[in-house]
N, C-alpha and C positions, 0 to 999 in steps of 0.2 A: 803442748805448752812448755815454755822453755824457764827456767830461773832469769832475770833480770840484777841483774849485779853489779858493782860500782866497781871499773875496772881499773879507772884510774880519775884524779882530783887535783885541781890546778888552782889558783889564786891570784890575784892581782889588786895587791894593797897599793895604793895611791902614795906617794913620799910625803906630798904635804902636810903636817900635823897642825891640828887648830886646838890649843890649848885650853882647859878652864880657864889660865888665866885671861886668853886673849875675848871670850863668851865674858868672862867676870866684868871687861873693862867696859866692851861695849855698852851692858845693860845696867851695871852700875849696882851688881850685885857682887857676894863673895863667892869664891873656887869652892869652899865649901858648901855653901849653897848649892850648888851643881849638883853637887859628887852625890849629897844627902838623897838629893831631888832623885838622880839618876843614873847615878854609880857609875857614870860616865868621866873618867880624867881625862881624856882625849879623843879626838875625832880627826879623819881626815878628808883631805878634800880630790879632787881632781881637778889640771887644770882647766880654766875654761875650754881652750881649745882643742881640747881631749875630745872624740868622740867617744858613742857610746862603740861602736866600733871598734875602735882604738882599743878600751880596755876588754869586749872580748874575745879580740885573736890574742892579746899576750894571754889571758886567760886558761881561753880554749887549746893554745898550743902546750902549754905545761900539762895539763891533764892529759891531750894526747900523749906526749910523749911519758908520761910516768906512769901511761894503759901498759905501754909498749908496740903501740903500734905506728900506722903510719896515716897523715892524715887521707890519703888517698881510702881507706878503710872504715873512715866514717859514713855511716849511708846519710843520717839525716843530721839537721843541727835544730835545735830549740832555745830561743831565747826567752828568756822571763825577767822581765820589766815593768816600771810603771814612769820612767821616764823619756819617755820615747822621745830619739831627736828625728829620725825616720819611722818609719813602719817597715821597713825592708831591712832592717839591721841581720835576720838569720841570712839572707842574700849574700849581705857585703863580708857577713863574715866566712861563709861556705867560701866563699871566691878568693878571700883573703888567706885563708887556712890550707887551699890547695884539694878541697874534698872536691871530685869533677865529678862524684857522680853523685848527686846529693841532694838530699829533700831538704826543706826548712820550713818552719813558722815562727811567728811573734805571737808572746800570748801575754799578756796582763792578767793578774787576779791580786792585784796589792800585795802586801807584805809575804802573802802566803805564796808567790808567783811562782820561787823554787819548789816547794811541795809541789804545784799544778804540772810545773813542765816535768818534773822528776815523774810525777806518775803519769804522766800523758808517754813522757817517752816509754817510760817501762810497757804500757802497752804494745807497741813497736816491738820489742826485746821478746816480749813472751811470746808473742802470736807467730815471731818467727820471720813476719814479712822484712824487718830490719836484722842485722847484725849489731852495729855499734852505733849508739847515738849519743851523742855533743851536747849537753844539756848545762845551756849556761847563766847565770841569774847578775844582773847589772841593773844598777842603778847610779843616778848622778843627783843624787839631792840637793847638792847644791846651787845648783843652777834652777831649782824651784821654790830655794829661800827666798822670803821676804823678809830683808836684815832687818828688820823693826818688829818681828815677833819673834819674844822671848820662846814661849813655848814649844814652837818648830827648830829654832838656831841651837838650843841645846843638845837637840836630839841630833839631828838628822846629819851623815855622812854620804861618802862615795865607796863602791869597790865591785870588783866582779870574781865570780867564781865559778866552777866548770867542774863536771864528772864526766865521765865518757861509760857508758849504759851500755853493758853485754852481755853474755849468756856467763851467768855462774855457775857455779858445781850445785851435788847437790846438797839442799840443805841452807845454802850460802840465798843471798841478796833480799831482795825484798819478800816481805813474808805478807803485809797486808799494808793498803791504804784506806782512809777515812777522809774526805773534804767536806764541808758544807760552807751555807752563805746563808745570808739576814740582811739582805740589800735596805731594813729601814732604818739600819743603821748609818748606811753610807754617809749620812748628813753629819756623824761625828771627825770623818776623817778624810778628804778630799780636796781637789783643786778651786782656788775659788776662782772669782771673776778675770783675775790677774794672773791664772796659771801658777798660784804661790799654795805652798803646802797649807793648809787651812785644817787645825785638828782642836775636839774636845776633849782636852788630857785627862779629864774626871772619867767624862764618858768609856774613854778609851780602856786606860786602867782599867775600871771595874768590867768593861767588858772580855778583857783579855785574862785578867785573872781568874775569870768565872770562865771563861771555855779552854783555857790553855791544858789545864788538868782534863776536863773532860773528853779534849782530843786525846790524848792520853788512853787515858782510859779505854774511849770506843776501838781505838786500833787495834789495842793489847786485844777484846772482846773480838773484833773480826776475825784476827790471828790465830785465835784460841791461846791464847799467852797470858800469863798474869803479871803485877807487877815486881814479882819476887823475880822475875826470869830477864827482866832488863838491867843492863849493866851500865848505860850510859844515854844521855838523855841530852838530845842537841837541839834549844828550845832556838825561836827566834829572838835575838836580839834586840828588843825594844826599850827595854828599860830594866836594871837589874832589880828595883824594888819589884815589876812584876815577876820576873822569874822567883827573884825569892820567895814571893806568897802563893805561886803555883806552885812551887815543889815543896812548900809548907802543906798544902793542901794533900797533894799526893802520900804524902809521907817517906819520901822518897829523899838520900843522903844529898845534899849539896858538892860534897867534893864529885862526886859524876856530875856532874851537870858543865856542862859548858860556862862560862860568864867572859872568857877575857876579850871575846872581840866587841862587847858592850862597851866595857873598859878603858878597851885600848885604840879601838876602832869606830867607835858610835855606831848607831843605828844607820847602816847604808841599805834599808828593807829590805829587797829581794833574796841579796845573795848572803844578808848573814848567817843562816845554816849553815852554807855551802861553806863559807869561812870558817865557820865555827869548827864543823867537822875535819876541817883541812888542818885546823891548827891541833884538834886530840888526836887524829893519827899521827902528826907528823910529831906529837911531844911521846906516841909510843903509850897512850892512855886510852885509846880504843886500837884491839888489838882482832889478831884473826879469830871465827868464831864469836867476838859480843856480840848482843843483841843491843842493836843500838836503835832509839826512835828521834827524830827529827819530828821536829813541830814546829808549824807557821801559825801567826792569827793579825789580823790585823783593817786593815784600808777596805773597804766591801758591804758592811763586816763580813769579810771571810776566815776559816780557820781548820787546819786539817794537820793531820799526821801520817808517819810512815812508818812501822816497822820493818827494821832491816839488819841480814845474818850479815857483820861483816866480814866478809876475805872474796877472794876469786872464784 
């Protein structure tokens, strides 16, 4: 069995900005309102005729190239989504990225999809039958708004994100993962009749703040890790009143904690880990050697985490 390692991490934030003020005018509420609501200042979008494609080969080619490799070198690619404009999107984008010899899948599991495909590929990595795998999390929320619900328009963004999955040293990359699911929740967070994001914000809340700590937890437990030994904590971006009261819960420092692509980016599900993590390495706040955990929860209800050594 091999170490599974993040060898490299790419990003593709959308230009468009959709402001609180512009959310404030629509529903006839204040910017403050929002921000209170959901620590959200801003959100972006993609444009409509952006595929889901489109955002992940820029993506996926940044992460390639800051692995240092070449895309011919990828064996497989995995996509993680919940807005599927195809079902073949790891196809078009193996094709588009130049990897000739190369497996792919499409997998959905909600919010938590980047946790799924991260540790589905790591399987690949360790067992050895793969080299280097493409693991990339996209979503286009926007194009599942229905402009006439508050409760969706505030939240919900576009973006995509990529790591490239290799054999690390030792000591180095993933140390343990934890997923579960409670499918009788699904009824709080889903597509309705009209393909339009359909969510209960109570419901949700209180369900994310009650498992986000305890993914946490269980991981550290599989790991054999405690929480004195984690150094940085890359939760999903769904709303920063939850993060706050999950890392209230934990007891664990706020300034580790990830928050800016909430912020600065809204909630684009899948790939905001992936974002999240892209923007603490690249500010030089997760360094070689942390221990860093990544945690999804959300749409399913699903919810899971990852322990992971970062460096090569």
């Amino acid at each position: 069995m091999y170490n599974a390692g993040v060898l490299g991490i790419g990003v593709n934030i959308p230009e468009t900005v959709i402001t609180n003020k512009v959310i404030a005018e629509q529903f006839g509420i204040t910017e403050e309102e929002i921000y209170r609501k959901t620590g959200i200042i801003e959100r972006r979008y993609e444009s409509p005729d952006t595929s889901l494609a489109d955002m992940c080969v820029i993506a996926g080619k940044r992460a390639i190239e800051n692995a240092r490799i070449s895309s011919e070198e990828i064996d497989m690619v995995i996509i993680g989504t919940n807005t599927h404009d195809t079902h073949i999107t790891a196809a078009l984008v193996q094709d588009r990225i130049g990897a000739v010899q190369c497996a792919g899948l499409d997998l959905h599991s909600g919010c938590s999809s980047f946790i799924t495909a991260l540790a589905t590929g790591a399987q690949f990595v360790q067992t050895g039958l793969y080299q280097n795998v493409l693991v990339i999390a996209v979503d286009k929320c926007s194009s599942l708004l229905n402009p006439m619900d508050k409760k969706t328009a505030l939240l919900f963004s576009d973006g995509a994100a990529a790591v490239v999955l290799g054999r690390a040293g030792k000591d180095k990359g993933i140390l343990g993962i934890n997923m579960q699911m409670d499918g009788s929740g699904g009824k709080y967070l889903h597509l309705d009749e009209n393909k339009n994001i359909k969510m209960d914000g109570r419901a949700v809340f209180e369900f994310a703040v009650d498992k986000f700590p305890k993914a946490v937890h269980k991981v550290l437990e599989v790991s054999g890790l405690e929480m004195s030994d984690v150094d940085f904590i890359v939760p999903h971006q769904s709303n920063l009143r939850i993060i706050e009261k999950g890392i209230e819960t934990l007891g664990f420092p706020m300034e580790k904690v990830h928050t800016k692509t909430i912020q600065y980016y809204g909630n684009s599900s899948a790939p905001t880990v992936a974002i999240g993590l892209h923007e603490e390495v690249k500010e030089g706040k997760i360094k070689d050697g942390d221990l860093v955990v990544l945690v999804g929860y959300g749409a399913g209800l699903g919810w899971g985490a990852i322990a992971l050594r970062w460096g090569r």
